[in-house]
TINU-623854 format. One record per residue: x, y, z of N, C-alpha, C in turn. Coordinates in steps of 0.05 Angstrom, whole numbers, plus 5000, padded with zeros to 4 digits. Layout:
// residues N
XYZXYZXYZ
...
This chain:
// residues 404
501749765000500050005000501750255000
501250444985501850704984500650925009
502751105016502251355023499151495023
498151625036495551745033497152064998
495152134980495952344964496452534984
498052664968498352984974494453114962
494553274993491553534984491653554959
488653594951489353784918487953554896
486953644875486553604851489053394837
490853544837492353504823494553194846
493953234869495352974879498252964883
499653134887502653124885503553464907
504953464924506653614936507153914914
507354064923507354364912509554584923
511854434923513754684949513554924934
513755214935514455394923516655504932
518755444957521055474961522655424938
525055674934525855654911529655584919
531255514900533555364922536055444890
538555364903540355464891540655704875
541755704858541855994839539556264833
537556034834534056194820534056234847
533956194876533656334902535156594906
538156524892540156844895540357054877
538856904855538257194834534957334859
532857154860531357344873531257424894
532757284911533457464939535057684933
537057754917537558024910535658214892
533758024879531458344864531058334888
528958164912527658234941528658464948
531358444948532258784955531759024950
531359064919529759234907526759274912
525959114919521859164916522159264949
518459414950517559474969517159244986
517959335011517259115035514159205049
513958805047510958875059512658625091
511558755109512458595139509458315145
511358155149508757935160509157875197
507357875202507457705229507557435225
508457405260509457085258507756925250
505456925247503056725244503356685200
503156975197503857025167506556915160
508256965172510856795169510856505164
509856405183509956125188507755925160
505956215159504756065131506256075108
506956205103509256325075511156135086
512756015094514855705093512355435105
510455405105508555295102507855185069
508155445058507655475024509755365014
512655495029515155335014515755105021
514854945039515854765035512854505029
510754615021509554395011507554385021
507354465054506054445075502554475070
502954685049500554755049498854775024
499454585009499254434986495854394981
494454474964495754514934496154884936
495955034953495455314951498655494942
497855674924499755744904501555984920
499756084940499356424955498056414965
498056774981495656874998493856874981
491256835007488456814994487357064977
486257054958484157244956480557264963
480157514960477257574967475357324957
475357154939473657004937473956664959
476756724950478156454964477656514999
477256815004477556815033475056745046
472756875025470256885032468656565037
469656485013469756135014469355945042
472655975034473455895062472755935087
471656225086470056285112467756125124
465856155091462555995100462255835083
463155635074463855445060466355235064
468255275073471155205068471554985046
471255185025471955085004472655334987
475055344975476055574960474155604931
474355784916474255864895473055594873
475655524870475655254851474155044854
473955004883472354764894473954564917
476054614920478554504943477754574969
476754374981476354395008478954585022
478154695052480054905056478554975082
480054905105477655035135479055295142
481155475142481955695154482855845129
482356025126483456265107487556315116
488156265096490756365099491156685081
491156885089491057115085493957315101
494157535075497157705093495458015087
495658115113495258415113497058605114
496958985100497659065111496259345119
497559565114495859805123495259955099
493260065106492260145087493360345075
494560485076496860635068499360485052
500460275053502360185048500059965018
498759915023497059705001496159964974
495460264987494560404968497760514945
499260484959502060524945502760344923
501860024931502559794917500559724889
501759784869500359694848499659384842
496559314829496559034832497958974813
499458694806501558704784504458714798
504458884817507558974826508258734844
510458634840512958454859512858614888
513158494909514158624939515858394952
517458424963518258314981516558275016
516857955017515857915039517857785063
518157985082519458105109518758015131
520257875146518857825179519258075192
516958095209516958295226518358285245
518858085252521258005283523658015272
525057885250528057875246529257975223
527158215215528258255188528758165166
528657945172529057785145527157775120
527857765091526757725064525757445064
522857385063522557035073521256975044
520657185027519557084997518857384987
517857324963517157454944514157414929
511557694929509157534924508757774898
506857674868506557764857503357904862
502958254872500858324882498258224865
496458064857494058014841491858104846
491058174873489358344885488858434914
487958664917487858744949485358824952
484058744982481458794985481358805018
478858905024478658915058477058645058
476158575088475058395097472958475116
471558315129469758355154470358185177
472958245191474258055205472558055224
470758085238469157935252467957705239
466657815215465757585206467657215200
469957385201472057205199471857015218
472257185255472557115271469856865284
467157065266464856875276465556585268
465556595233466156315224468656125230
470256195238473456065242473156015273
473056185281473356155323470656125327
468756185326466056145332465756405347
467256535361466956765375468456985370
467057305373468657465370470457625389
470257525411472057475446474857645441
475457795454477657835445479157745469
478557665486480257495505481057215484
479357115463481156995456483457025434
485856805439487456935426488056985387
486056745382486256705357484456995346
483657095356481057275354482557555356
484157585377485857815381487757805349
488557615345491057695325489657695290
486957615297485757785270485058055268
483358055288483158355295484958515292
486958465302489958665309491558655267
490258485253490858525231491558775212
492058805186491959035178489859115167
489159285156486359445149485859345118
488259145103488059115078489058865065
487458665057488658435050490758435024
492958295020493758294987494557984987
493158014953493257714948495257564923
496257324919497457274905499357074905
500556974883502956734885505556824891
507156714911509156734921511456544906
513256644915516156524908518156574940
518256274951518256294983522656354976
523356434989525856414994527156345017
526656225041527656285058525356145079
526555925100525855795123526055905155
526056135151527656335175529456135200
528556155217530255955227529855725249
527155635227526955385234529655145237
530555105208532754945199534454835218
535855155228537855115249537155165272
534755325290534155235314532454925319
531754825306530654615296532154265290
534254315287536254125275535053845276
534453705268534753385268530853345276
530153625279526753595280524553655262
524953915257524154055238524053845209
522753845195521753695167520953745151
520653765129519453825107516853615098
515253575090513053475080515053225061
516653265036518053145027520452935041
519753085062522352895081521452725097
518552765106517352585114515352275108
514652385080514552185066515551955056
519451995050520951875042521451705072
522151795097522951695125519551555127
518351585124516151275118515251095114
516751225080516751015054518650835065
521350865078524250795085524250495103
521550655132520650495155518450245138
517450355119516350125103512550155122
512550465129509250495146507950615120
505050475114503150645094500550745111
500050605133498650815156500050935176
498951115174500851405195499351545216
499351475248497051585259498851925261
497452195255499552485270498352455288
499952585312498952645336500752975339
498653105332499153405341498453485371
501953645378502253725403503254015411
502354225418503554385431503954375460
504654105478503854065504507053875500
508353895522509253525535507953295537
508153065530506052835536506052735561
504052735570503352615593502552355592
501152225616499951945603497551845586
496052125590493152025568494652125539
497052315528497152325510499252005497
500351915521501551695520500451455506
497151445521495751205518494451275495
493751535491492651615455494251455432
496551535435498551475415499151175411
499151035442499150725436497850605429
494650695427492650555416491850595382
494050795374494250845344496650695340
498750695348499950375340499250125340
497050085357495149855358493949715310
492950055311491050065287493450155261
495250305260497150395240499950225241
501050305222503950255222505950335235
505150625243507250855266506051145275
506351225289506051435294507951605288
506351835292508352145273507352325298
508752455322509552585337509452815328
508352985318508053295302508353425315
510653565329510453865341510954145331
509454225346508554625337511954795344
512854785319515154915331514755335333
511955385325511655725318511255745350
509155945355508456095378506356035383
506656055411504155885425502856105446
501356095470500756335489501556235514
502256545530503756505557502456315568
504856115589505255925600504855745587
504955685562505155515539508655365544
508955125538512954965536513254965516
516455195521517955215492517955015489
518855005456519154815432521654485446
523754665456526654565461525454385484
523754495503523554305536522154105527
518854145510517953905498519653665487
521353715464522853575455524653435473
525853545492527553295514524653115529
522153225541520553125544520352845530
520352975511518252735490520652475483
522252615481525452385471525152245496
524852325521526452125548523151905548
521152045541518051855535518651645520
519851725498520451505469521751305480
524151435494527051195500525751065519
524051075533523250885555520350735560
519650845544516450725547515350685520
516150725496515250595464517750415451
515050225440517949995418518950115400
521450035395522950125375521550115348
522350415329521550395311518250475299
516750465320513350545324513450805327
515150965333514951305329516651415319
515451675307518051785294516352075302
518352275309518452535322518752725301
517252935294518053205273516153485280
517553695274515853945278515554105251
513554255265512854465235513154805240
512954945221513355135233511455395235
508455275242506755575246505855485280
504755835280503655865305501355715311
501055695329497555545340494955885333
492555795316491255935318488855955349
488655645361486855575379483355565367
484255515335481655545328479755235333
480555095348479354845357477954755333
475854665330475054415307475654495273
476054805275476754835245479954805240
481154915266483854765265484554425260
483354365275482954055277483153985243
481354115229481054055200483554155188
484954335196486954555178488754325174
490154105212491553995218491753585204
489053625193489353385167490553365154
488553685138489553805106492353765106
494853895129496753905121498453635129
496653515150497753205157498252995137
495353105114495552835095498553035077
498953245073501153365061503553085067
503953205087506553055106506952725108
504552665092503852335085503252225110
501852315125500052185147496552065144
496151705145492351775138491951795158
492251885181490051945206490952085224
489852245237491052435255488352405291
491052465301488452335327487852555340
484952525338483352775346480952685385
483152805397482352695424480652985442
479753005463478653165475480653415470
478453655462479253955468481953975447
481153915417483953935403484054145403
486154295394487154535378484954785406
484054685418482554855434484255145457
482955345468482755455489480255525497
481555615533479455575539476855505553
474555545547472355435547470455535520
471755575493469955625475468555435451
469955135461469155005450467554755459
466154605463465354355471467954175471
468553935499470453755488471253615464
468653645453469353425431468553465405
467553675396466953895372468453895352
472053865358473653825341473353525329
471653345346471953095325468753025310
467353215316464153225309464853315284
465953505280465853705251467853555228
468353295235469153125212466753055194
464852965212462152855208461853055193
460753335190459953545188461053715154
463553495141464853535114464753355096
464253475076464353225046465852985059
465352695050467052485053468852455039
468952605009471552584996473952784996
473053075023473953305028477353225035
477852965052479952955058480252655047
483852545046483752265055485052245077
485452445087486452385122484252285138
484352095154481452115169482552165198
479852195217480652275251480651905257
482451955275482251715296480851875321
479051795322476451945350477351715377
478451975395478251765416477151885432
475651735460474351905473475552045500
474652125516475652265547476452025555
480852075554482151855566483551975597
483651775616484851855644485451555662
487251655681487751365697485651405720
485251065722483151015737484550795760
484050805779485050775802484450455810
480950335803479950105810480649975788
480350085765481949905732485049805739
486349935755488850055756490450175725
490050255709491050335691490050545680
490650675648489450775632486150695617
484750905621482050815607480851025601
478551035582476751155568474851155579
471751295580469751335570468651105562
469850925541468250785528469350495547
471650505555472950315574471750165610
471150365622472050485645469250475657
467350315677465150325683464750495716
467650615716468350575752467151025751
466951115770465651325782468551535775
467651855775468652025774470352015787
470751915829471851945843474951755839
474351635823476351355825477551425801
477751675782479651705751480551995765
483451955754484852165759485052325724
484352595723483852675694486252795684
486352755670490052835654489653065630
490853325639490053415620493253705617
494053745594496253925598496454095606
493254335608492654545623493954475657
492854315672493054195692496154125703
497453955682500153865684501654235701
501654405667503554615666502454735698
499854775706498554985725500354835754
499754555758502054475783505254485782
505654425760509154495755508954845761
507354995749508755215752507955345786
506755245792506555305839507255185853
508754955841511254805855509254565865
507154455851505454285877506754025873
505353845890506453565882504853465849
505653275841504153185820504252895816
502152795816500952545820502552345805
503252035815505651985800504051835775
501151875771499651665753499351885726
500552095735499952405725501252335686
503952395700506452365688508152225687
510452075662512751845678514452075689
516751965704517752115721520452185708
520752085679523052225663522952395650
519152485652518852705635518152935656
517752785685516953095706519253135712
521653045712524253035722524753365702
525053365676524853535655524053795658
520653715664519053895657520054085703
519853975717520654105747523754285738
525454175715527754385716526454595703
524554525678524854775666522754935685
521054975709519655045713521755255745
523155035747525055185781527755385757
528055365734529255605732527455785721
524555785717524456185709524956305721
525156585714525956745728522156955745
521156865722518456945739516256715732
513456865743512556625750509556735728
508856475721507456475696504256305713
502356495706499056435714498556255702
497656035702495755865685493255885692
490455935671488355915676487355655670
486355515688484555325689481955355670
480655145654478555125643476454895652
475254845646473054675669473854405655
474054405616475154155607477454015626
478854175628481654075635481253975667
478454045687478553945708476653705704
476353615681474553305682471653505690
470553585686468053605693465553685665
């Protein structure tokens, strides 16, 4: 058996990262054109684009493709599509830019030239309306909601020519992946089912027992972590990764996982994320991605389990990634082990609920933490990185995350 396709019509990978010579002729025009600045979230999509990630899409969205995608998620053409990928700027700087005209595209954090987009069209939006259909709410406590809002006053649209991985590559070393690179380290292991398990958390034990019960049903698991930006009291990229390595080395069979990151931010858009995180899973040659309580969530704006309802809720031929649905997993005391919902006949009082909100909120007040919690080579980890900050980081509790 073969690989799940690459997204798309057309069935095949799409990098627009451009490499050797044709990269250093246009990184020097980049110099010449007007700079338009992206945020990190815009960043992270534009090497998304270059490296395949986000396949079949050519560029930023335009007004039809955005609108689509909004109340439909389905672009223009007919390509399924749950989040608008769109770059703003101000309205002042978009009325300067002729459509037609080359710009260079700029991170806003490091200066850097990260591609090149040919302007095709610029238009405004109704970012609430954005915010209704994508987040469900227009909250500005939340965060996916704040960083549309805080957008620019003017969309521009068009195909890119990516140059540049900022610095994923090398803060990243031996994690970081390309869509193409993951496929081949597959093909290699000889897996044609792939459960992803997307993480911006350390694993604990229910994400433990998630993952083993997709080795049960697949060939291997694929460990996907969020290497962009996450929100305060969120674990850097670097502490997860020793986490998750000292998990591997001691508690999974050889060969049943393989570890890689990507490089955008978390929107927290819960079940339409959930969908974004297929689209680009089946990219990466994954068929199933495991969609467990409160994915891609914050919070309390979504129902627990919403993110795996709204599979139900899309064409059947929209993806070939499918969810592996699991239900509310936690250790249970009279089972003595890991169990489910669907497992588990024993009372509230007798399951201890596992959840990462929970984990980070006792690591960071010094409490004890339950030894059924966590293994103890990953609290060993997670207690250093927490006894050196230098200050001390709030966690807000959500009612999901207390089992109730």
């Amino acid at each position: 058996m073969a690989l799940v396709n690459p997204h798309g019509k057309e069935k095949k990978l799409k990098p627009l990262l451009l490499e050797g010579d044709e990269r250093k002729e246009e990184l020097e025009r980049a110099k010449t054109l007007t700079q338009v600045r992206m945020s990190s979230r815009e960043t992270g999509d534009l090497i998304m684009l270059g490296i395949g990630g986000f396949t079949p899409l050519e560029g930023f969205m335009g007004y039809d493709d955005w609108k689509g995608v909004c109340d439909e998620m389905k672009m223009a053409d007919g390509t399924f599509w749950p989040i608008p990928i769109t770059l703003s700027t101000t309205k002042g700087q978009a009325d300067s830019i002729k459509e037609g005209e080359d710009v260079a595209l700029v991170d806003e954090e490091s200066g850097e030239i990260m591609g090149i987009m040919t302007v095709k069209e610029k238009y405004t939006i109704d970012k609430e309306h954005e915010c209704k259909q994508v987040f469900r709410t227009t909250d500005m406590e939340h965060p996916g909601v704040a960083k549309v809002m805080a957008q620019g006053d003017v969309n521009l649209a068009g195909p890119v020519k990516v140059l540049s991985e900022g610095r994923f590559p090398t803060d990243f070393k031996g994690i970081y992946m390309r869509p193409a690179e993951t496929r081949k380290a597959f093909e290699e292991k000889g897996w044609s089912t792939v459960a992803a398990f997307q993480t911006r958390n350390p694993m604990h034990r229910s994400h433990e027992y998630l993952t083993k019960i997709a080795i049960e049903i697949c060939d291997g698991v694929f460990i996907h972590m969020l290497l962009g930006k996450l929100k305060p009291g969120d674990i850097p990229a670097d502490v997860r990764q020793r986490a998750i390595d000292a998990l591997i080395e001691n508690y999974y069979v050889k060969d049943t996982i393989m570890v890689g990151g990507y490089p955008l931010d978390m929107r927290y858009a819960g079940p339409r994320e959930a969908l974004l995180h297929a689209v680009f899973r089946q990219n990466y040659g994954c068929s199933h991605l495991i969609v467990g309580r409160d994915h891609a969530g914050v919070g309390d704006y979504y129902g627990p389990f919403d993110a795996q309802k709204i599979f139900d809720e899309i064409p059947a031929d929209a993806l070939e990634t499918k969810p592996l649905k699991i239900d509310w997993t936690f250790y249970c005391y009279k089972c003595d082990g890991m169990a489910s919902m669907r497992t588990c006949p024993h009372g509230k009082e007798d399951r201890l609920i596992l959840s990462g909100t929970k984990l980070r909120k006792m690591l960071s007040e010094g409490e004890e933490v339950p030894d059924k919690f966590s293994r103890p080579e990953v609290l060993k980890i997670l207690r250093e990185y927490y006894e050196g900050l230098t200050e001390k980081v709030e966690i807000k509790m959500h009612k999901y995350a207390e089992g109730e």
